[in-house]
N, C-alpha and C positions, 0 to 999 in steps of 0.2 A: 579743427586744425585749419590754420588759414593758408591761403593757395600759394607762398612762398614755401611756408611748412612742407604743404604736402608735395608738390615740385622735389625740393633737396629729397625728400623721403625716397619718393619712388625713383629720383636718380640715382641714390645711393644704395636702394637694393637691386637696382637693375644691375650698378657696377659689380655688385656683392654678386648677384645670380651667372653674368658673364664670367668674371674671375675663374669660378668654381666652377663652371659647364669647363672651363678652357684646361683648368687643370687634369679634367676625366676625359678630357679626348686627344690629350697631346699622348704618343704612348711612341717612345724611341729606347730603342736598349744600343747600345756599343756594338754588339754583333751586327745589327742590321747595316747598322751606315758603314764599316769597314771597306777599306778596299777590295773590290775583289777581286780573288785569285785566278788568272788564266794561265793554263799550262802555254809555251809557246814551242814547237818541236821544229828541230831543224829539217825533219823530212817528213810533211804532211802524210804522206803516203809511203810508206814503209811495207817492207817483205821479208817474209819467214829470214832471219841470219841476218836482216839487216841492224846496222849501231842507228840507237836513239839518243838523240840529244835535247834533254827534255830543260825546262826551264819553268820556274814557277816565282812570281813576287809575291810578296805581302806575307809569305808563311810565316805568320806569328803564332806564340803558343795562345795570345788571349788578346783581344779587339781591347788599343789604347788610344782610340784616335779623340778622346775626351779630355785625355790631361795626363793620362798617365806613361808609363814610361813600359815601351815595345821590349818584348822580348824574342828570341829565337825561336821558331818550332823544331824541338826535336824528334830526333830517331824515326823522321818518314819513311812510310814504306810506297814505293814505288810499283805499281802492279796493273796489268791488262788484263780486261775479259773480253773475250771474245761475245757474240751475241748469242752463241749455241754453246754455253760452257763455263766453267770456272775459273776463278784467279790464276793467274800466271803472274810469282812472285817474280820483277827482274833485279829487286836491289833495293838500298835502303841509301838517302842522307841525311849524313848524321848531324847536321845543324845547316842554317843560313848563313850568306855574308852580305855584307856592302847597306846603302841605305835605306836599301827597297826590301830587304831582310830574302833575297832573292834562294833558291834552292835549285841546286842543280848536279846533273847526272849525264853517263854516257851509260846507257844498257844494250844490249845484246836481244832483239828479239828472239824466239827459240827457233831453232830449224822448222819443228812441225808445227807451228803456229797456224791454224786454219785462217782462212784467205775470206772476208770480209768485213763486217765492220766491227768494233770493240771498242771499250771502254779506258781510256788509259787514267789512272788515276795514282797521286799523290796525297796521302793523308798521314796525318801527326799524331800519336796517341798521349797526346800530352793536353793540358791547359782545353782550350776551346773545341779541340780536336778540326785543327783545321785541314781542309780536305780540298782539293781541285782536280776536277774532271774534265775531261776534253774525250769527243767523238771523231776515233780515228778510222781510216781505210784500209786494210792491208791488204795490198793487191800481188801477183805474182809479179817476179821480176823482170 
């Protein structure tokens, strides 16, 4: 083989070797790159009987940010855990609006609510099951 030959050769399976390494190492699904979801509360720091005004974008049932066409999440459920304890359901909503597929709520902390930190979280049991957590304070009034 003479040395133009062999040149195009080993250009052409370096390009063939690059191609195929780049196809095994690109690895992106639709969930990862989605917006994501942050709860925004109108009173950081809330107390036992206080109203939450809780606020969440992006809650879709399934990550379309590739081509396809966003849907709603429905039927979330809206619930705090405190750090020493279990769910405290406050509510559920029952779908998104606007173009940020936004989700939002007024709930009722409970009276006896213990007084530190918690979890306050919104999740979907639908589609992707999308879910948004934020770490709140609840301090006495």
């Amino acid at each position: 083989m003479g040395f133009i030959a062999r040149t195009i050769f080993v250009m052409g399976a370096t390009i063939a070797v690059v191609a195929t390494a780049g196809c095994g190492v690109v690895t992106s699904s639709g969930a990862g790159s989605c917006a994501a979801k942050k709860i925004v509360l109108g009173d950081t720091s809330p107390h036992p009987g206080a109203r939450l005004s809780v606020r969440v974008d992006w809650m879709t049932e399934t990550c379309e940010d590739t081509g396809g066409v966003n849907r709603s999440a429905r039927d979330m459920r809206v619930t705090i855990t405190p750090s020493s304890g279990s769910d405290h359901a406050l509510g559920t909503i029952a779908s998104t609006s606007g173009p940020r597929f936004t989700a939002e709520g007024d709930y009722v902390l409970p009276d006896d609510f213990p007084l530190g930190t918690a979890t306050l979280t919104v999740a979907s049991p639908v589609g992707d099951e999308a879910t948004a957590t934020r770490e709140v304070v609840v301090t006495a009034e």
